[in-house]
N, C-alpha and C positions, 0 to 999 in steps of 0.2 A: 366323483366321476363327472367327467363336464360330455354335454348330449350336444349334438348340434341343435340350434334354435334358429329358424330361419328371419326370425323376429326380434330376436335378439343380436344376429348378426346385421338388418339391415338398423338396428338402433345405434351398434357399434359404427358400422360407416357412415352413419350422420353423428356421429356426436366429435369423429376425425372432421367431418367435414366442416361441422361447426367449428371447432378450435381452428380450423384454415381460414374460415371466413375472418374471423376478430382481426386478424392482421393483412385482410383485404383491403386494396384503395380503389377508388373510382378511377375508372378507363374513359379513354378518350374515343376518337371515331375510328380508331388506325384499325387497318386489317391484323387479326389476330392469328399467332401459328397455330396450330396445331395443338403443341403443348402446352401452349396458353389457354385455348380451348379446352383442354381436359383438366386443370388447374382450376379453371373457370368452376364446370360442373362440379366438378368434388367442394371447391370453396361455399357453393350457392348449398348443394346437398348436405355440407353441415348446417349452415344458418335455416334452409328451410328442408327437410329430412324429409317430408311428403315430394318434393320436386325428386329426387334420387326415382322414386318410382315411376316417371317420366323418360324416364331415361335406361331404363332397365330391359333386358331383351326381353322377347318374349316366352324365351325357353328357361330365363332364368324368373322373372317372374312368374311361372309355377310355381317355383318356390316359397314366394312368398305371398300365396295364396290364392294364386292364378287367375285376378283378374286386376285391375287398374286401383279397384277401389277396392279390395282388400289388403294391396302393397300401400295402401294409403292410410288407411284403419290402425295398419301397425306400425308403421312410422312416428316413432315420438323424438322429441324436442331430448337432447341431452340430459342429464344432470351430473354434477360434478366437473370437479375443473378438467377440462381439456386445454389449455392453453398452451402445455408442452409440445403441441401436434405441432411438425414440421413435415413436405413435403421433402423427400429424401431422392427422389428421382422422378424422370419423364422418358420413357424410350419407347419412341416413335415410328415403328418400320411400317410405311406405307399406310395401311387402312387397319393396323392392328398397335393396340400399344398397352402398356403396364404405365399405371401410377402406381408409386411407392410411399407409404407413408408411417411415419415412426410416433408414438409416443409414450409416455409410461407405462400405458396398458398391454404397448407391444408394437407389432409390424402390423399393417395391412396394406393389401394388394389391391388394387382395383384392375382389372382385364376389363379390354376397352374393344369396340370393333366400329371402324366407321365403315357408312352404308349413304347410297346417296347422297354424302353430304352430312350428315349426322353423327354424331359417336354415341355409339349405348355402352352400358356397361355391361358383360357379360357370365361375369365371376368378380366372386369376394370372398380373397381367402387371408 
């Protein structure tokens, strides 16, 4: 029987995010879209999985332990190969958007909402 883990889910979206980073290159000065922005986050939140907690609403970090530094406590570094990870989509409507991303382990979701300028994440399913 599988339980939901809210710790074990934010390890699974950084260990996606790490296998996104490996095949990150360095950016230049250009203004960035949108989806590039959200490509961006996911890529940095696997290589470093405490940053994802940065970025996390406030209603969802309940979740994971309701405050800054217990989403940060649980947050660990991968293990195992992720390298399979591909981003599989970006859809971007307005100040709301879904990253899609695929790998052996399966699909996940990232739901995104920009605010002032910022995109948090909102859910991960």
């Amino acid at each position: 029987m599988l339980t939901f883990s809210p710790a074990r889910s934010l390890a699974a979206a950084a260990a996606v995010a790490l296998a996104l980073a490996v095949g990150a290159c360095g950016g230049g000065s250009k203004t960035t879209s949108d989806a590039d922005q959200l490509r961006a986050i996911v890529k940095d939140g696997l290589a470093h999985p405490k940053n994802l907690c940065n970025r996390i609403s406030p209603s969802l970090l309940k979740v994971y332990g309701g405050t800054l530094e217990m989403c940060k406590k649980s947050a660990k570094n991968p293990s195992g190969g992720v390298a399979d990870v591909k981003i599989k989509s970006v859809d971007v409507r307005g100040s709301d958007a879904k990253l899609i991303v695929n790998s052996k382990a399966g699909k996940l979701t990232y739901t995104f909402k920009k605010t002032d300028g910022r995109w948090t994440i909102t859910k991960f399913e």
